[in-house]
PAPAFI-882030 format. One record per residue (C-alpha): residue in one letter; x, y, z. Coordinates in pm, whole numbers, padded with zeros to 5 digits, always signed. Layout:
BEGIN
AXYZ;...
END
This chain:
BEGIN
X+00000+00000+00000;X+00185+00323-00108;X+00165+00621+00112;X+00045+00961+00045;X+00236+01253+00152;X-00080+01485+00271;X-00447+01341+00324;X-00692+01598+00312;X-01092+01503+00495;X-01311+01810+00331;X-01347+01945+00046;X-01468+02299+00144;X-01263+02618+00077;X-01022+02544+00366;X-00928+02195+00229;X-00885+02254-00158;X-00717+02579-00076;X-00478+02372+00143;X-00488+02112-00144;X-00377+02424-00446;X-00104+02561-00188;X+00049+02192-00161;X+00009+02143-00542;X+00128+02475-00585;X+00465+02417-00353;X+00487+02101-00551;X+00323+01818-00376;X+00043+01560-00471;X-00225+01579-00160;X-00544+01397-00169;X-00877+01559-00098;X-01169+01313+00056;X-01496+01445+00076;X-01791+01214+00221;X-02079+01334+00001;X-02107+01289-00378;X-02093+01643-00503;X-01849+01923-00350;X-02075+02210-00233;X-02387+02007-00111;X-02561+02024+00123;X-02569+02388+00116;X-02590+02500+00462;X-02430+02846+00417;X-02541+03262+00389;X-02216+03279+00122;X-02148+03600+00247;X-01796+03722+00162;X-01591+04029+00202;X-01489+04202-00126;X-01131+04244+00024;X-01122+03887+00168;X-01211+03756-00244;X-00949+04057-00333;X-00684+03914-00116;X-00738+03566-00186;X-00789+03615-00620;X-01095+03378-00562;X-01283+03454-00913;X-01690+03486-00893;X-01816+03460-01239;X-01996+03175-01200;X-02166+03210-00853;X-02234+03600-00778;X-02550+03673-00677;X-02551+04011-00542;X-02293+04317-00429;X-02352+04444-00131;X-02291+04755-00015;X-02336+04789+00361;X-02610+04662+00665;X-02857+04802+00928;X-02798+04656+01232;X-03113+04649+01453;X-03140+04688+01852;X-03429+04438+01977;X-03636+04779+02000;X-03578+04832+01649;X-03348+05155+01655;X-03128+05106+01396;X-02749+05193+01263;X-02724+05216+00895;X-02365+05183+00741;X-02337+05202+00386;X-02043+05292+00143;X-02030+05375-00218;X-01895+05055-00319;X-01911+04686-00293;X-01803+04586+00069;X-01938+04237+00064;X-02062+03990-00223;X-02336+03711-00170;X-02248+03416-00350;X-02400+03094-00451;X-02231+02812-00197;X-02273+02525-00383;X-02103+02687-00703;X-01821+02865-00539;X-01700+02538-00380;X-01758+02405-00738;X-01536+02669-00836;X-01230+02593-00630;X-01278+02255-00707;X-01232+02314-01071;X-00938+02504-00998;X-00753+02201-00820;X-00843+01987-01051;X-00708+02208-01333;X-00388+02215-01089;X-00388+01832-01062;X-00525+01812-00744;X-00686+01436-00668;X-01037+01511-00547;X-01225+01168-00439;X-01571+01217-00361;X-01818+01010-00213;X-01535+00902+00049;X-01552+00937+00387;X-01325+00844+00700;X-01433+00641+00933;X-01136+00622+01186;X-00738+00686+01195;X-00440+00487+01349;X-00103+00598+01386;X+00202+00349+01280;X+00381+00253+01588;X+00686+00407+01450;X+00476+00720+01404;X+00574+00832+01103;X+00272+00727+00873;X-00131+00678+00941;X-00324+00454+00839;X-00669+00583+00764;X-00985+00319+00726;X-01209+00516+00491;X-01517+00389+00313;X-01579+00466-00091;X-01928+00458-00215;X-01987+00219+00076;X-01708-00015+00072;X-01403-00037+00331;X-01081+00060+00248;X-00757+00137+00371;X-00494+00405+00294;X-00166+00532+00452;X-00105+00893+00475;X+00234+01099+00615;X-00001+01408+00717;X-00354+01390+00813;X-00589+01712+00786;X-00909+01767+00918;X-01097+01997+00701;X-01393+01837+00733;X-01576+02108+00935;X-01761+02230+01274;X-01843+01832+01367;X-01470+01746+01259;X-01394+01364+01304;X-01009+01456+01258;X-01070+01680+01570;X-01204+01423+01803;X-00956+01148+01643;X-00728+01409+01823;X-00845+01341+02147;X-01053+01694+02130;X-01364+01712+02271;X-01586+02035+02297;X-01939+02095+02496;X-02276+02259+02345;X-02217+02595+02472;X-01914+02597+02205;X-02178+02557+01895;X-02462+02810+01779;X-02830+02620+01595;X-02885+02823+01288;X-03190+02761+01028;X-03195+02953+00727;X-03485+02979+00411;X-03564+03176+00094;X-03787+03455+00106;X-03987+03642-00187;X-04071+03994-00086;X-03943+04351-00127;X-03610+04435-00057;X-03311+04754-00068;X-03065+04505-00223;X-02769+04666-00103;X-02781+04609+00248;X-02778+04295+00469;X-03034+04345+00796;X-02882+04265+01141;X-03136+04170+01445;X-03033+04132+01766;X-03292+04028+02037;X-03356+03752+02317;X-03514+03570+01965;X-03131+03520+01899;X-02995+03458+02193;X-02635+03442+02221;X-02617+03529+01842;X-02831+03736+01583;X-03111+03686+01280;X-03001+03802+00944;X-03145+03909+00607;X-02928+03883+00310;X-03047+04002-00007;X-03040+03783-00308;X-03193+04032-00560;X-03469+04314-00491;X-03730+04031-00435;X-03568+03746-00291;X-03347+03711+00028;X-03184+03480+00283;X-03379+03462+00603;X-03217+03333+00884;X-03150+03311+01257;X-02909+03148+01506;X-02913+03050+01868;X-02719+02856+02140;X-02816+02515+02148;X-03042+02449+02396;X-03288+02724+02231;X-03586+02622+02043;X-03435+02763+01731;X-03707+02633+01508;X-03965+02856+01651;X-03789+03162+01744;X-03731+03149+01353;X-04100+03138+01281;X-04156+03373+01521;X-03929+03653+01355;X-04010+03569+01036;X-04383+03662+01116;X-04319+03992+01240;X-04076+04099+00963;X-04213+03959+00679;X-04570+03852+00807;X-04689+03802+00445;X-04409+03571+00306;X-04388+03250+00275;X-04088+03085+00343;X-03859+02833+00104;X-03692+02538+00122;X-03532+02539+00465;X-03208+02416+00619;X-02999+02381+00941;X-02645+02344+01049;X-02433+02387+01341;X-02139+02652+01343;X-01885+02737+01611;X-01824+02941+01868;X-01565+03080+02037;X-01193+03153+02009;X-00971+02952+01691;X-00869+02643+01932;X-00535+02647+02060;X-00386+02316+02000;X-00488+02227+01613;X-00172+02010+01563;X-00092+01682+01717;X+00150+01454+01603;X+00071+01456+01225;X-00257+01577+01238;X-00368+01919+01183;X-00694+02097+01170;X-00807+02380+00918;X-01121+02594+00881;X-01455+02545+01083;X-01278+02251+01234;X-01040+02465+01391;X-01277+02732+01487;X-01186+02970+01213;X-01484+03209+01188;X-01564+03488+01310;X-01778+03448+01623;X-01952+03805+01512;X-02129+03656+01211;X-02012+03288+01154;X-01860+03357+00867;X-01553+03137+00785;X-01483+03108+00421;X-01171+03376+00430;X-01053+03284+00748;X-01064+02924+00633;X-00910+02988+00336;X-00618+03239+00451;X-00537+02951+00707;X-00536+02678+00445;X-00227+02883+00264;X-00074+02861+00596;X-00117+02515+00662;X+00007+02445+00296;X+00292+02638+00291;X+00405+02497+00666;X+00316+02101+00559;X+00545+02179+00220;X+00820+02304+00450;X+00801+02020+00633;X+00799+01784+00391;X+01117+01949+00251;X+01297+01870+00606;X+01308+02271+00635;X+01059+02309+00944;X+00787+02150+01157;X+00424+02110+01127;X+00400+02262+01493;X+00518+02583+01299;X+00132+02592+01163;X+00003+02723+01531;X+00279+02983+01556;X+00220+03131+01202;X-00154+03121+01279;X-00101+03471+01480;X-00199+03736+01259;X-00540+03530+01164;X-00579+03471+01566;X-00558+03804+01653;X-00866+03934+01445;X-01033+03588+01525;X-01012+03679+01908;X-01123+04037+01869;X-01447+03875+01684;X-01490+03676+01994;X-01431+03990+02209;X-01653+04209+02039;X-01944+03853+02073;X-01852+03834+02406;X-01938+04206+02481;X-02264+04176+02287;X-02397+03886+02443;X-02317+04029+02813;X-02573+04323+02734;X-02954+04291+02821;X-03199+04403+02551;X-03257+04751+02685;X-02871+04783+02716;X-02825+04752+02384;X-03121+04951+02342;X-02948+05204+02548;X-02618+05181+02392;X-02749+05184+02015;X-02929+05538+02088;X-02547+05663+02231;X-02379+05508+01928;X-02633+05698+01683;X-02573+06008+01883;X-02210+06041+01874;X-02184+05983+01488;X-02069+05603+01496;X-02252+05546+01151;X-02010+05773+01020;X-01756+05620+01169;X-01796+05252+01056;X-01818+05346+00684;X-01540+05554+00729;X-01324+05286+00900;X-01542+04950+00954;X-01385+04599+00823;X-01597+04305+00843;X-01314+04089+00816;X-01045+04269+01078;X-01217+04490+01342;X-00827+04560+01495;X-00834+04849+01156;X-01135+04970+01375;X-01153+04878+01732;X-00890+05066+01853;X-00925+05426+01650;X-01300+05370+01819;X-01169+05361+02120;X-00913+05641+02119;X-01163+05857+01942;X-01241+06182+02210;X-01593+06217+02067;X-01668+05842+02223;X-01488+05923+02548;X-01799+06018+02773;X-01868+05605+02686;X-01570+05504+02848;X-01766+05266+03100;X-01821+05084+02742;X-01471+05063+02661;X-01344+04935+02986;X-01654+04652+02985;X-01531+04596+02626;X-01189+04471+02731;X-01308+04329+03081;X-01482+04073+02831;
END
């Protein structure tokens, strides 16, 4: 049984952007992926910051849907803070064909992309230098032996608890998300904070001026199901609602300890999204060139796989402040938020934001906020901030 230098599980933006960095450094990884066509099921808003698809040359020809050019972000009350620029700041995509996208693109690289495989379980060689992964293809049992083992496989990662880690329910947030026919303003996403949401937010994301993506996330425990129904009926008490779906996404900090041994863990797996929205396509995919540059290194005899964590820093540090600025939000009652919205509005912070807001890095944001004299007389806010 030959043995594969890097064995990829998932076949999501993390993995085949792990997958062209490997190819690209010269390597022949393989990418697994359990079900039979990349991109399904689609589970995902496909929200995506024009300077995250800027940064990472990721080409949308096939799957744009719709530019967007800024949000309202609602207090349970309903006051609102509008931030809109004059150009694009986000795009909505289609999920299913921008996986399909990058999947084309490692192919056309020479990428080996089996689908319809998925692993089952993982033993390391007693000499440690090679796995042996038992996988099953279209149903049947099979073996293969692998140098490196990544988990890209996502938030309920089987790489990740082959690696001995285990997390609780407070470290995942229930979403459910549908289609929706009414009227929209097509530039702007809607925000909605609110004990509906607890612990996270509903969201409208415009598809066109007549069609949108409705949805709404909670802590588990939450009867997610109804609070959905329940603020779909007061915004849009006319519309009926599509096809529906749920997932799981994380929460929390990136995890520390993402490399053991030979494994490693990229993307939702390793808790690389943004705990303000859930979005974790650019994260994912800025971390999958770092995990494909370190595992060529390695494989060259020029450096370690443990170098992954350490050059994981920049990413962390914006991936913390997300969790910061959560952490804040979800320590506020309703009619603080209420309370501090009004403030906000006052002292210009609309302004502000479009100005200097980054959906992707709030360090290009939080800290001019915070040093700004006309948000001073809010300091109590600041210092709560950071007590977070």
């Amino acid at each position: 049984m030959d043995t594969n230098s890097v064995s990829i599980i998932g076949a999501g933006p993390a993995g085949l952007q792990t997958a062209i960095k490997l190819k690209e450094e010269g390597f022949d990884p393989i990418v697994y992926e359990e079900h039979e066509k990349v991109g399904e099921p689609e589970n995902c808003t496909g929200l995506i910051s024009r300077t995250g698809i800027e940064e990472l040359s990721v080409p949308l020809d096939n799957c744009l849907q719709n530019n967007i050019y800024g949000a309202k972000i609602f207090s349970p009350n309903g006051t609102f803070l509008k931030i809109e620029k004059r150009t694009p700041v986000a795009y909505v995509v289609d999920r299913k064909e921008f996986d399909r996208s990058l999947l084309r693109k490692a192919r056309m690289k020479g990428v080996h992309v089996a689908t319809h495989t998925k692993l089952i379980d993982a033993k390391k060689s007693i000499s440690g230098n090679e796995t042996t992964m038992f996988i099953q293809v279209e149903g049947r049992g099979e073996m293969r032996k692998t140098q490196y083992l990544v988990g890209a496989d996502g938030v309920n990662s089987t790489v990740r608890h082959l690696m001995g880690i285990n997390l609780g329910k407070e470290k995942f947030i229930h979403t459910i998300q549908g289609t929706i026919k009414s009227e929209y303003n097509e530039k702007l996403v809607e925000v909605h904070l609110g004990d509906a949401a607890k612990g996270f937010f509903a969201w409208v994301v415009p598809i066109g001026k007549d069609k949108a993506k409705v949805g709404l996330g909670t802590m588990l425990g939450e009867n997610v199901s109804e609070n959905f129904k329940e603020f779909v009926s007061k915004r849009f008490p006319d519309a009926r609602i599509g096809e529906k779906v749920s997932s799981l996404i994380p929460y929390g900090e990136p995890l520390k300890s993402i490399v053991k041994e030979n494994y490693a863990l990229v993307g939702d797996a390793a808790f690389q999204t943004k705990a303000t929205s859930g979005g974790g396509i650019i994260f994912g995919m800025r971390a999958g060139n770092v995990l494909g540059e370190t595992l060529a290194t390695t494989l060259k005899k020029k450096g370690s796989i443990k170098d992954y964590e350490r050059k994981l820093d920049p990413i962390n540090k914006e991936l913390k402040l997300h969790w910061k600025l959560r952490r804040y939000a979800n320590s506020l009652k309703d009619a603080e938020i209420n309370s501090l919205f009004s403030k906000l509005k006052q002292k210009g912070i609309e302004k502000f934001l479009e100005q200097h807001g980054d959906m992707d890095n709030p360090s290009k944001f939080v800290g001019k906020l915070l040093s700004n004299p006309s948000y001073w007389s809010m300091a109590g806010t600041a210092i709560d901030f950071f007590k977070t």
